[in-house]
N, C-alpha and C positions, 0 to 999 in steps of 0.2 A: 153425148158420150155413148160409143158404141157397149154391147153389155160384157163384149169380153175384154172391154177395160175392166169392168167391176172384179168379175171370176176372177181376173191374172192380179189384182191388187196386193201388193208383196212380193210379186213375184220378177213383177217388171224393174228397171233398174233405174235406183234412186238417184239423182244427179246431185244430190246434197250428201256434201262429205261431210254433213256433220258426226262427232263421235257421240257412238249408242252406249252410253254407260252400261248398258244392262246385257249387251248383247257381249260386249269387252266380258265381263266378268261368267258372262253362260258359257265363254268361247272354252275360260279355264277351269270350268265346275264338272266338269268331268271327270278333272285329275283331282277329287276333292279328296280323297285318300294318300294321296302326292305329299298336299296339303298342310291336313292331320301328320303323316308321319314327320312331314320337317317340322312340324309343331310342336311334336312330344321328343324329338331328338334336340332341336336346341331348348326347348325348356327343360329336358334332361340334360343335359350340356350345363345349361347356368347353373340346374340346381346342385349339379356337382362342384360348380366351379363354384358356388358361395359355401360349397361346404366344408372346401378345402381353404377355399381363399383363406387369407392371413389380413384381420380387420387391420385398416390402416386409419390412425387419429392428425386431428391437425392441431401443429402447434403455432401458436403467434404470438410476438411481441410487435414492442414498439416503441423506439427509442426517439430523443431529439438531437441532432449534431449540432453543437454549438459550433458560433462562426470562430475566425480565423483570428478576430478583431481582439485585443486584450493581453491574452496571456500567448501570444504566439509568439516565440521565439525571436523566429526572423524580423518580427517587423520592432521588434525593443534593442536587440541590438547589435552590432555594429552593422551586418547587413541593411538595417533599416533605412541607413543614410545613402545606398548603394541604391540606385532604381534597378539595375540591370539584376541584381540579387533578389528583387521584391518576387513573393512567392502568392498564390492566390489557392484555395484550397475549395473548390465548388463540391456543390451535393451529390453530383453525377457522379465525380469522380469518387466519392468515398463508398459511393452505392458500388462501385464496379471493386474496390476495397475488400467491402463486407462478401460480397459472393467471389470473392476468388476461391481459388483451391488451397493456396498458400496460409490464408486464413484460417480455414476448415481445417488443415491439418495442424496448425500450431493448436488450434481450438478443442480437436479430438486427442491431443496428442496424452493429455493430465486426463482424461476420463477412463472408466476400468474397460474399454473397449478393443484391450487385446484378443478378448475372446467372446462367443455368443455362446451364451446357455440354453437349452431348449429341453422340453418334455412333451413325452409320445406320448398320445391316450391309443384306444385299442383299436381306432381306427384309421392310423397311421400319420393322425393328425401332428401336428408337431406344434407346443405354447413355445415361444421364446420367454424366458424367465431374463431378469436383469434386475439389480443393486442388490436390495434388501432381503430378494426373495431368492440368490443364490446361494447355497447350502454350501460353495467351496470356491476357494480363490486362485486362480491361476496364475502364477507369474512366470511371462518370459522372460529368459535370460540371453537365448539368440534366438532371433525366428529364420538361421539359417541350417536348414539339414543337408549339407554338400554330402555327396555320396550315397545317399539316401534317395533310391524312388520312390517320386510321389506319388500313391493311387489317385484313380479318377475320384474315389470315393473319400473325401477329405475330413471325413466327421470321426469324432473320437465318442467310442461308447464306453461312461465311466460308471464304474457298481461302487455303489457306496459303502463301506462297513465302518463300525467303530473305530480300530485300529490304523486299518489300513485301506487299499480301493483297488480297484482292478482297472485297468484303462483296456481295450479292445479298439485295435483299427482292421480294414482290409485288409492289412500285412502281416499283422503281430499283434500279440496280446502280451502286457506287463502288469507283473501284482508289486505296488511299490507302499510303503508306509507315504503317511502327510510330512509334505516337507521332504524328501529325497527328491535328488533331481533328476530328469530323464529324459534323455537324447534319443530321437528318432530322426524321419522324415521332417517332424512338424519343427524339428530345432530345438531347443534344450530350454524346459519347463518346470515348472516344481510345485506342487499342488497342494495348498494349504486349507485346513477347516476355517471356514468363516463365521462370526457370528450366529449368523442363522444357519446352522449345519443342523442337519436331519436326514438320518438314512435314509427315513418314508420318503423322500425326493428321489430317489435312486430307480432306476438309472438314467442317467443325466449324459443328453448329447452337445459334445461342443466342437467348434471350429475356431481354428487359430482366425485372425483377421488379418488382411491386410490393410492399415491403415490408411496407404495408398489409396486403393482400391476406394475404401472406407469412407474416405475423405471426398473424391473422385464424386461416390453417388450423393452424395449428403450438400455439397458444391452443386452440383449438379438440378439435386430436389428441392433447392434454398428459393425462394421467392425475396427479392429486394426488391419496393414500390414506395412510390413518394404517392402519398393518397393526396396530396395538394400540393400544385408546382408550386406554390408559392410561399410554399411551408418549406420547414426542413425534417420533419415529423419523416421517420421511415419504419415503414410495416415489415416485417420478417415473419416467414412462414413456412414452413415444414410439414412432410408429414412421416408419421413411424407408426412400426406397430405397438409400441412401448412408448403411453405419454410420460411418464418419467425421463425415461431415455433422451426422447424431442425436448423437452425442457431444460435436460441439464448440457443439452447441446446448445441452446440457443443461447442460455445465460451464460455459456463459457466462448461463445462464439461473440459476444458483445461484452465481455470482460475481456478477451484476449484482444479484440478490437481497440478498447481503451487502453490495455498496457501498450503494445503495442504503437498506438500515437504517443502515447508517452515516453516512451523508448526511444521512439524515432526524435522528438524536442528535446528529448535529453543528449539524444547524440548530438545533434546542433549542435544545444549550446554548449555541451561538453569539446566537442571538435572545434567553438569557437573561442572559446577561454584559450584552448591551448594552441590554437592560432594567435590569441593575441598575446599571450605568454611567450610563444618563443619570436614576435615581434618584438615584445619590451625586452625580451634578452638579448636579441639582436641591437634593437636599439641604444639599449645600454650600451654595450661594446661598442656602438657606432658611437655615440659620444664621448664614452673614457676618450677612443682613438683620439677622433677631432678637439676636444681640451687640452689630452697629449700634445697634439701637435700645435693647437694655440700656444699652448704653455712653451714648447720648444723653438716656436716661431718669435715669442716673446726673448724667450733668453735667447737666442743665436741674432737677435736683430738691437736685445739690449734694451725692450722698453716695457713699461710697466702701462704708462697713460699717456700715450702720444699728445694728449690734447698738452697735460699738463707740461710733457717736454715739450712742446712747441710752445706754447709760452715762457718756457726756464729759456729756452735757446735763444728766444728773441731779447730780452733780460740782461740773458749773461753775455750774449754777442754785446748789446749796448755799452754794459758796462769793462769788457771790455775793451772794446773800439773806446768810452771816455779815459780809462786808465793808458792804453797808447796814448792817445794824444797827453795825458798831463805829463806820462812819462817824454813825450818828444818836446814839451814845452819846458820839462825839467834838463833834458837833455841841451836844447838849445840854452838856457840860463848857466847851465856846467860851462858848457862850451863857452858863452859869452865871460861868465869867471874865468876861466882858463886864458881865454885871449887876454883877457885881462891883466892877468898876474903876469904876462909871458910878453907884453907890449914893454918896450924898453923903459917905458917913465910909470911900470907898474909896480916900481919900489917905491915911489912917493907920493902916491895916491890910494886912495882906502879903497877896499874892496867891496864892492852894493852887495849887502843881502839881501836873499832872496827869500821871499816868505810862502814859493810854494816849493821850495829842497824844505823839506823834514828832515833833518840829519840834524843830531845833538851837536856830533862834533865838526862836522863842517861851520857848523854857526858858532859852534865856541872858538874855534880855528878863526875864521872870518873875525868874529869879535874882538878878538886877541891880538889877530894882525891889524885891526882898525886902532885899538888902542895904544899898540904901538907906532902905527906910524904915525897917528896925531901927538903922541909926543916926541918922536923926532920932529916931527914938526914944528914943536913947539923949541923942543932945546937948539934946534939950528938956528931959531930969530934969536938965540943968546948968546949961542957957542958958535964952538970952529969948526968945520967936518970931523976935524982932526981930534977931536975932542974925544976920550976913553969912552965917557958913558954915550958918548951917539954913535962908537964904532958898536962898544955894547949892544946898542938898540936894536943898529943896521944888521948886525951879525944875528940878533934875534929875530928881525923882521924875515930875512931870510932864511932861518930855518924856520918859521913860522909858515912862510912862503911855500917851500918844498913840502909840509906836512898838507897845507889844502893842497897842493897840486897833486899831490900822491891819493888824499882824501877825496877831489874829485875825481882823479883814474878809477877810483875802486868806487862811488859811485855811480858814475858811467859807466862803468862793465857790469854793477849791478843792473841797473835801467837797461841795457842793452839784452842782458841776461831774461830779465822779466818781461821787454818787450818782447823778444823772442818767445817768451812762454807764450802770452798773452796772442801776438799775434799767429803763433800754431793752433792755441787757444779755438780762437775767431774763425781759423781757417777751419779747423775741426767740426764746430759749429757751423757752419755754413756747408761744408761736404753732410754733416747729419741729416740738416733739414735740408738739402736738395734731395737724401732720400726718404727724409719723411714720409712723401708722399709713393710714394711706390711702397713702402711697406706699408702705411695705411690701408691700402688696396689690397695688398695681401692679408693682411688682417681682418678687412672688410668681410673678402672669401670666407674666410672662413669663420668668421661670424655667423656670416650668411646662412653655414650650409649647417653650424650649432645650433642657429635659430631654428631650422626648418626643421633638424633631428628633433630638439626641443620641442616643436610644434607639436608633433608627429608622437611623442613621445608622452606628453599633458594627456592626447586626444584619445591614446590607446590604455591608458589610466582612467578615461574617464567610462572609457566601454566598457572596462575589465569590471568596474565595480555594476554599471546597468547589468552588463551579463548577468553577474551573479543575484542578481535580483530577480532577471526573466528566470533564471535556472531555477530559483526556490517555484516560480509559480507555475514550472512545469508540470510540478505534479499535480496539475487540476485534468481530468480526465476529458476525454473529447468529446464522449457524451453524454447525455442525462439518459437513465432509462426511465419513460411514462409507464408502460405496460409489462411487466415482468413474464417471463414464457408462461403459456398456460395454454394447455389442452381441452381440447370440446370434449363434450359429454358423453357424445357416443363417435361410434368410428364414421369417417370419412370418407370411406371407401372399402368393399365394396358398395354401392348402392345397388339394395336387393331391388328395389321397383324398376329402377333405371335398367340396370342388369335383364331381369324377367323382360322388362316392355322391349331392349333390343333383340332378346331370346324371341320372343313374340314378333317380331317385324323380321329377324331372321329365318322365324322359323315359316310364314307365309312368303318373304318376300326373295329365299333363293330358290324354290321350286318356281316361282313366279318368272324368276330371273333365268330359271333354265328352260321352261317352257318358251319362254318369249323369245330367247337366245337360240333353241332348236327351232322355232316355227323361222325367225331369218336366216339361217343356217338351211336350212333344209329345204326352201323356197316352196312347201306344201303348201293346196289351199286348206284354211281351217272353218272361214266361215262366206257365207256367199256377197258378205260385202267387199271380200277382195276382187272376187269376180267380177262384181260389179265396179270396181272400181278400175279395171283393166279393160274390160268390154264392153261395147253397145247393144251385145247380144240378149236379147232378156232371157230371164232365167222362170222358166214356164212352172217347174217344178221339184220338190226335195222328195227322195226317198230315204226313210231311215234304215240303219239298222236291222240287218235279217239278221235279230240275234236266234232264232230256231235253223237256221241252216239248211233249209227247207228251198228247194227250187221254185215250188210254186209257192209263192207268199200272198196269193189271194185266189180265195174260190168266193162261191155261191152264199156261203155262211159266213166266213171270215168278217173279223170284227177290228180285228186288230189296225194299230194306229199305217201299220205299211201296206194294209190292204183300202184302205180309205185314202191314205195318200193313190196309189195308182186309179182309185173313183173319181179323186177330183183332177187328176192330170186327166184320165176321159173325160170329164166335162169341159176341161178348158180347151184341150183339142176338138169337140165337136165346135166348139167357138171359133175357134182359131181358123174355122174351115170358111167362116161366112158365108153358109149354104152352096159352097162350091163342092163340085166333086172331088176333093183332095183326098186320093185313097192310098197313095203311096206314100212311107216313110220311110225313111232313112236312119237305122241304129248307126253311131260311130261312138269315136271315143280317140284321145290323141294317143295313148300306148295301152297295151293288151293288161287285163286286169281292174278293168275300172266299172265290172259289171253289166257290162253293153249285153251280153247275150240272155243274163236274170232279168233287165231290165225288157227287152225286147218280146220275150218268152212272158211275164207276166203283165206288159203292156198289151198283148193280144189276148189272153185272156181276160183280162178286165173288159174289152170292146167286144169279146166272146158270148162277155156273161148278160148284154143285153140283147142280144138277138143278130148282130154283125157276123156276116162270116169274114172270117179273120185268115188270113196263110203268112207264113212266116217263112221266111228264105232264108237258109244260111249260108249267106252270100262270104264269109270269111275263107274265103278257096286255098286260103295259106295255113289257117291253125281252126278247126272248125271246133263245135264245141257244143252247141247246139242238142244233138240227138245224144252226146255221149254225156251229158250233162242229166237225159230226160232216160236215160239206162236203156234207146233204145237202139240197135244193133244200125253200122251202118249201111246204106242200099245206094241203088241209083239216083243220084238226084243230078245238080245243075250242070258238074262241068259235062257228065254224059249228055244232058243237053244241048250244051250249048258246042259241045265236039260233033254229035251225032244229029244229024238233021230228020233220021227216021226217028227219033226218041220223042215220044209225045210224050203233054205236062200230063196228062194219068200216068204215064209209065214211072214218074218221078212225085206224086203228090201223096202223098202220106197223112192218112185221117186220125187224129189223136183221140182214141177213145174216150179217152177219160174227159175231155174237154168238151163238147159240142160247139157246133160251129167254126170249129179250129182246126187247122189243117198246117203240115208243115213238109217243106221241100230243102232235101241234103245235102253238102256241097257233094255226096259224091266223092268219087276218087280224087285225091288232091291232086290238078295238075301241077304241069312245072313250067306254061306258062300263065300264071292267073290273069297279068295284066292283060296282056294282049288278047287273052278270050273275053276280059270281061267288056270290050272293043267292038267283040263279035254282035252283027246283028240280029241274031238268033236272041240277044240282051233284051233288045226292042221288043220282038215277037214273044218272049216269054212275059213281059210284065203288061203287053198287050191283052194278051190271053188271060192273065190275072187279072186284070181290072174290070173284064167281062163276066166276070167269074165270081168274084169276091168284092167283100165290103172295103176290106181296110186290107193291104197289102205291105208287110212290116219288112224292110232288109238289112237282115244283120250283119252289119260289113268288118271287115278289117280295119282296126286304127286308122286312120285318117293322119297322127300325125309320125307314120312309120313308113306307111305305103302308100302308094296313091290309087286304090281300089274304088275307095269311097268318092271319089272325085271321077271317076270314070262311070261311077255309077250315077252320079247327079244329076245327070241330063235327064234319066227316067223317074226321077223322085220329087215328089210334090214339096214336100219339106223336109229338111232332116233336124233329127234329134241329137242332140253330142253331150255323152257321160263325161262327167266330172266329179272325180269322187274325194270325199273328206281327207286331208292324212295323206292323200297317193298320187294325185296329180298337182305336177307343177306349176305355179304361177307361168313359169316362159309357155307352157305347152298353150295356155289362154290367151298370152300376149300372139304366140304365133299364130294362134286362129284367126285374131283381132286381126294382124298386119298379112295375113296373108290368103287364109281361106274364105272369110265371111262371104265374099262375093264371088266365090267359085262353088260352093254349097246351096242349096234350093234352100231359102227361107230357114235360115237355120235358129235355132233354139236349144237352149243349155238346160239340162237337168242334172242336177246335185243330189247325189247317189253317196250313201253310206252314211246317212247324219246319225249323228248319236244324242238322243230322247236327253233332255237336261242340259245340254252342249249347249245350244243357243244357235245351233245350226239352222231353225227354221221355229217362226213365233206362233203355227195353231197348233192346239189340241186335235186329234185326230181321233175318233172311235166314241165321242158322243157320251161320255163318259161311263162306257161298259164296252166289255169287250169279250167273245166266245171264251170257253173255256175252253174247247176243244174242236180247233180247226178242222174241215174235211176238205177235202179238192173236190 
């Protein structure tokens, strides 16, 4: 290892990106007053902000939803026999329920939340007071004030007195007695004393509410959680700045919950009673109809029990089809009598009776004409025809005669008469039951359609009374509450630690945030590991800080840490030479301002101050700076040289008294071609002459990444130097060294100009830990 490895150590470039925690936080310890100030503005910030803030408490319960199973409406009755009607009531859904808005406000609507009480203390702070600890009662009567503008400023200032109060808005002030009503903006109000009324509360600031609104944030701020799926346990949680307040929100917020399901099961079953009520009325009417019309189907068809008339008709058809025939066999027996009496020898023979004629008098007839003619028959074996009592007899046999034959005409027209009945009779009966059956069928119908009304009718009787059963047991509430509202102990919010520690992390971490944000905004280098991480170029040496403002920053006695620094950049450049003649350098820098001609100026002096003779060129033929810098006037220097071929380097070399060993040459009149003179070979012949002359030959050029001076000058320059300074030169300005000049430059090397002591710009101590009190050149 050669030894100007050692010297340069630090200064050469690290190929390890790893991050320097220590080097990160020096980068921003300069801005430490940055710092401090964003630390005492946002810990001022919070501590205002907790002085005003308004403590906020948490409220929680915790209820159980009973299941759906039991006393649920739908599933007792009549819907319950309907699948399509079956209704299911899950946790989710009741949870989405509980936090609705709709809920909140039936929930807010009974609480005394028309208006918010508050009292100022002296430092503009404002308590909200609420229940027991308001001293007066507000009631609205309209919260509409049409015609009325509303100020921005909505709060009502009220002064308490005995009698009466004074109300004070933006608009208008009113002195009204307690209890008179009064229409404004806010809408028509009336102010009554409350129990705990007390002047000493006076004056008392209120604001109407909007319930809406009210409801809106309260819905909004509600916490609904199932602390186990597999429970039905539900957590509720809030917060206010009045635990009372939060508590009597939550218990009316889970009381309005249960009336409410209870409302809703009572409409069921109330809406289902009287679905089934005006079904059985309907019903009813459907059956009077349908009996009606049984009944008028009965009488318009003439039957009472068809069964029973269908066995009557078969019966009385029977018996009459047997009474026909006995009458046609009595019929034929008349008629055989009749032939009889009416046969020519039917005066002397007896007439048969017949024992199925039932007739008194035809058989007495009959009897009487047999009697008689058996004794004509008798008196003719005695007597003569001619004989008195057998004309007698014959003369009686004969009207005897004419009375049956007359007695059978009027029986036979009886029997004729009767069979006649008898067989219309039959015929009747037999036209009946042919339509037996077709009115049976009708009858059937509408049996049929009585049975099904009936059916229908039992079934909605037997719901009506279930109904009224699930209806009494609607009033069991939907839930249980386990955990009644109850407030924590202290408040919830603000959190002073939590507050202070983000005050604290704000208060470090936006200046942090804006440093970090201006260094990639701004594309400055800040510390030499960017450098290093852009280029291959190493970086030889840091100068800090000329906080004296002083052109020479190092003599003879100087102790100071920037005059030690330009000691050990000479010792690393006597290294860097490895016993070669390297007496020319090169000052650049990539745009004007980056201390090239300080740096230049007291880099010849440091190499002055051991016995070198030193000359310095100021080769900047465009903005010189040089002599005007060191207050002294300017004279002939280069471009008269390098115009003028008689102009020897005496006629332009200038001895810096105060310095020994140090010698400095001017640009001279500023040409108006620089480039092209600095082309001129007279360039050669001048830094010929110099290197015979002098020890170390330093030339202070123009920008390098403006003009291309310093590039025309490189052919005659052993190495060059290139400023880079903290804060002022761009990252691209390095990138464009890196891709474009490294290798048009004699051995170039980067010095870092401007570091600032604490920054972390650069890791030695410098000055050996004392330092002059009082510099001399």
């Amino acid at each position: 290892m050669k030894l100007s490895d050692v010297l340069l150590d630090g200064f050469q470039k690290d190929d390890s990106n790893a991050f320097d925690v220590k080097i990160f936080f020096l980068q921003y310890l300069r801005y430490w007053w940055l710092f401090v100030l964003g630390v005492l503005l946002s810990v001022s910030a919070s501590l205002y902000y907790l002085f005003y803030a308004t403590p906020q408490y948490a409220i929680s319960s915790s209820l159980l939803i009973k299941s759906d199973r039991g006393s649920n409406f739908s599933r007792n009755a009549v819907f319950s026999d309907l699948e399509a009607y079956e209704t299911t009531s899950t946790i989710e859904n009741e949870l989405e329920v509980i936090g609705s808005f709709s809920l909140m406000r039936d929930a807010i609507e009974d609480l005394p939340l028309d208006a918010s009480f508050f009292l100022e203390d002296k430092f503009s702070r404002k308590k909200e007071i609420y229940g027991s600890q308001v001293p007066i009662e507000v009631v609205i009567h309209d919260t509409s004030g049409s015609g009325y503008t509303i100020p921005k400023d909505n709060s009502i200032n009220i002064h308490l007195e005995d009698n009466n109060l004074t109300l004070k808005t933006s608009l208008e002030t009113f002195k009204v007695a307690y209890g008179d009503t009064l229409k404004s903006w806010f809408g028509t109000i009336s102010i009554n004393k409350s129990p705990s009324f007390s002047v000493e509360t006076s004056p008392i600031l209120v604001t109407i509410n909007n319930k809406n609104a009210l409801a809106a944030a309260y819905s909004s701020g509600l916490s609904v959680e199932l602390p186990n799926k597999l429970s039905s346990v539900v957590n509720l949680g809030l917060t206010d700045a009045i635990p009372d307040r939060g508590k009597d929100i939550l218990n009316k917020l889970v009381e309005t919950y249960n009336f409410q399901a209870v409302k809703e099961k009572n409409i069921i079953a109330t809406n289902t009673l009287e679905f089934i009520e005006e079904q059985l009325r309907t019903l009813t009417a459907e059956l009077d109809e349908i009996e009606a019309k049984i009944e008028s189907y009965r009488r318009l068809n003439n039957i009472s029990d068809l069964g029973s008339e269908m066995s009557y008709h078969v019966e009385s058809t029977g018996e009459y089809e047997a009474q026909l025939s006995r009458n046609r066999t009595n019929m034929q027996v008349l008629e055989s009598i009749e032939s009889y009496l009416n046969h020519p020898d039917g005066s002397s023979i007896e007439v048969t009776s017949s024992l199925t004629i039932e007739d008194k008098t035809l058989a007495a007839l009959v009897s009487h004409f047999n009697e008689l003619q058996a004794e004509r028959e008798r008196l003719l074996r005695t007597t003569q025809p001619n004989n008195p009592i057998l004309e007698n007899l014959t003369q009686q046999l004969s009207t005897v005669k004419k009375n049956i034959l007359t007695n059978l005409n009027n029986i036979k027209s009886s029997l004729k008469i009767e069979n006649n009945n008898l067989q219309s009779r039959v015929n009747q009966l037999d036209s009946r039951s042919r339509e037996l059956p077709e009115i049976e069928r009708g009858l059937l119908e509408l049996t049929r359609e009585q049975g099904i009304k009936q059916e229908h009718y039992l079934y909605l009787i037997k719901k009506k009374e279930e109904s009224g059963l699930s209806l009494a047991a609607t009033t069991v509430s939907n839930s249980r509450i386990i955990d009644a509202a109850s407030a924590s102990t202290g408040p919830v919010s603000p959190r002073k630690k939590l507050v202070l520690g983000f005050a604290l992390m704000a208060g470090i971490g936006l200046p942090f945030s804006f440093l970090y944000l201006r260094s990639l905004i701004s594309g400055k280098i800040t510390h030499k590991n960017e450098v290093q991480r852009i280029t291959t170029i190493p970086i030889i040496a840091e100068i800090s800080h000329n906080n004296k403002k002083e052109i020479l920053a190092i003599s003879e006695k100087k102790r100071t840490p920037i005059a030690e620094q330009f000691r050990l950049l000479r010792t690393n450049l006597k290294f860097l030479n490895d016993d070669k003649e390297d007496k020319v350098i090169q000052v650049t820098s990539s745009i004007s301002g980056e201390g090239k001609t300080f740096f230049a100026l007291n880099l010849g002096v440091s190499l002055s101050l051991i016995g070198k003779t030193v000359v310095i060129l100021e080769f900047d033929l465009r903005k010189p700076a040089l002599l005007k810098s060191l207050r002294i006037k300017t004279q002939a220097g280069i471009s008269e040289y390098l115009n003028d071929n008689n102009t020897q380097i005496k006629d332009i070399l200038y001895d810096y008294k105060s310095i020994s060993n140090l010698s400095l040459i001017a640009c001279g009149e500023i040409p108006e071609n620089p480039a092209e003179l600095m082309l001129s070979a007279r360039v050669y012949q001048l830094i010929k002459e110099l290197r015979e002359r002098f020890d170390y030959i330093i030339l202070d050029t123009a920008p390098v990444g403006t003009v291309s001076d310093a590039l025309n000058l490189a052919q005659h320059t052993d190495y060059t130097l290139f400023l880079a300074r903290y804060n002022y030169t761009d990252k691209s300005q390095i990138q464009f060294m890196e891709d474009n000049l490294r290798n048009k430059l004699k051995r170039p090397y980067i010095i870092m100009n401007d570091a600032k002591l604490g920054a972390g710009h650069y890791g030695y101590t410098y000055g050996y830990g004392y330092e002059e009190k009082k510099a001399t050149i």
